[in-house]
N, C-alpha and C positions, 0 to 999 in steps of 0.2 A: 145454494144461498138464494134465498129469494130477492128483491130488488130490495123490498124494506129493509133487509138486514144487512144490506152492503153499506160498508163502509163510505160515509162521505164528508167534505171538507170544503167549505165555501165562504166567500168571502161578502161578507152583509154589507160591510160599510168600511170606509176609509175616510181620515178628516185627520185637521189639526187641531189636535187639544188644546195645545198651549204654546205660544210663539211670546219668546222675548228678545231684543234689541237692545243694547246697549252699546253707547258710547261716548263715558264718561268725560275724556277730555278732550272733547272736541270744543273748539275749533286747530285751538292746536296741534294735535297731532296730525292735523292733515299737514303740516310744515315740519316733519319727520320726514326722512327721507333711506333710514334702514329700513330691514324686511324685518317683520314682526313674527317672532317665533307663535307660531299656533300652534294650543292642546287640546285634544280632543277627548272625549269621554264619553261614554254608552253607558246606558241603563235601560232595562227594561220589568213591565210590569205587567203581570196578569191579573184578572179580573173575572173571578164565573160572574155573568150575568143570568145563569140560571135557564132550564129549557136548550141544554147544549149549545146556550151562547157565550163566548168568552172575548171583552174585551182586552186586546191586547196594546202597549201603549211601550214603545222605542223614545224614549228619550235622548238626544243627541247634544253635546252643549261645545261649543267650540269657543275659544278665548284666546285671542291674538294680543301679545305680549312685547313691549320693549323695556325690558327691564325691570321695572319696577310700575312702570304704566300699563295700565290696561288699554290695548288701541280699541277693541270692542270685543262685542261677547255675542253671541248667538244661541241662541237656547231654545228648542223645538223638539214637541213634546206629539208626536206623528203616531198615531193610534189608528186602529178597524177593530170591529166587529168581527169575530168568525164564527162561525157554524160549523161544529166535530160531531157527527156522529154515528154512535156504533162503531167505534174507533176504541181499543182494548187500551185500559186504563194505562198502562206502560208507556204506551205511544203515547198519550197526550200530552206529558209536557214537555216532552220535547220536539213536540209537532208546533206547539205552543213557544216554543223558547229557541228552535232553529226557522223552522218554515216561514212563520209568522212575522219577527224582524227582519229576516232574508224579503221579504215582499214589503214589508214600510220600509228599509233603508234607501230605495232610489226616492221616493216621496221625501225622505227629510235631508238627502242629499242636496235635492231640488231647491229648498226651503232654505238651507242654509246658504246656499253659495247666492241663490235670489238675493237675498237678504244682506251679504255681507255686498254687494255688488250695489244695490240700494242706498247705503250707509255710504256711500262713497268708496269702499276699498274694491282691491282684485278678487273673482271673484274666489272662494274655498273650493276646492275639489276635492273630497272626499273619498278617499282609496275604498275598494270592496273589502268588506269585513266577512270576516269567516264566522259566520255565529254558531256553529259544530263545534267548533277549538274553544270558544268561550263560554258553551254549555257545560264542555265536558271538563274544561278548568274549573267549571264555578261545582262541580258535583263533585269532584277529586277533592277540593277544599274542603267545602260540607262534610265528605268522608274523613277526611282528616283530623275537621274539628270535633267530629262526632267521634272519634275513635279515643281522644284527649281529653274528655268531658268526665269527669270519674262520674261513677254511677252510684245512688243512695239506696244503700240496704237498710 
């Protein structure tokens, strides 16, 4: 293989797309004094940008809860730029949908717990996420629904 054709994976850019903050009933809920159940949630999104560049974009939203009260929300939307290529079509989404979130999830880890730590509260720590386990759930599903989908003759 010559150099040209070797496979390569590079990262162009990293930034945040989209940051929001909320926290609705403040002032008061600073004079709560329970621990506020937090949910967390992931999404992510791909993007060809064309020229073997694909924006990739980890959505992370965390929502700290008393009840029926929102204590606040955190929402950061933690994207790069990567460069694939000469990388055999098979691999790429899921070079794209494991590799690619596994490298933004410390960046919006960061983001989040900054942020909740800002707002006043302790900060969020965010456990490591296996994004192998949730690719290969989210394509078992796919297979599933695609297997239940009758077909038009």
């Amino acid at each position: 293989m010559s150099e040209q054709e070797a496979p390569s994976f590079a990262i162009e850019k990293l930034y945040v797309k989209d940051l929001s903050l909320e926290v609705p009933n403040a002032p008061e809920i600073f004079l709560e004094r329970e621990t506020p159940e937090v949910g967390i949630q992931l999404q992510t999104a791909v993007k060809n940008l064309g020229d073997d560049a694909y924006e990739v974009t980890l959505t992370v939203t965390v929502t700290a809860t008393l009840g029926e009260k929102t204590v606040f929300l955190v929402e950061v939307g933690q994207a790069g730029i990567f460069r694939v290529r000469n990388v055999p079509e098979e691999n790429i989404a899921p070079l794209l949908s494991i590799a690619c979130p596994n490298i933004l999830f410390p960046y919006a880890r960061e983001v989040v717990s900054d942020h909740a730590i800002r707002a006043g509260f302790a900060p969020v720590v965010l456990q490591p996420v296996n994004f192998e386990a949730l690719y290969a759930a989210r394509a078992e599903q796919e297979q599933a629904e695609a297997a239940e989908t009758p077909t038009i003759q």
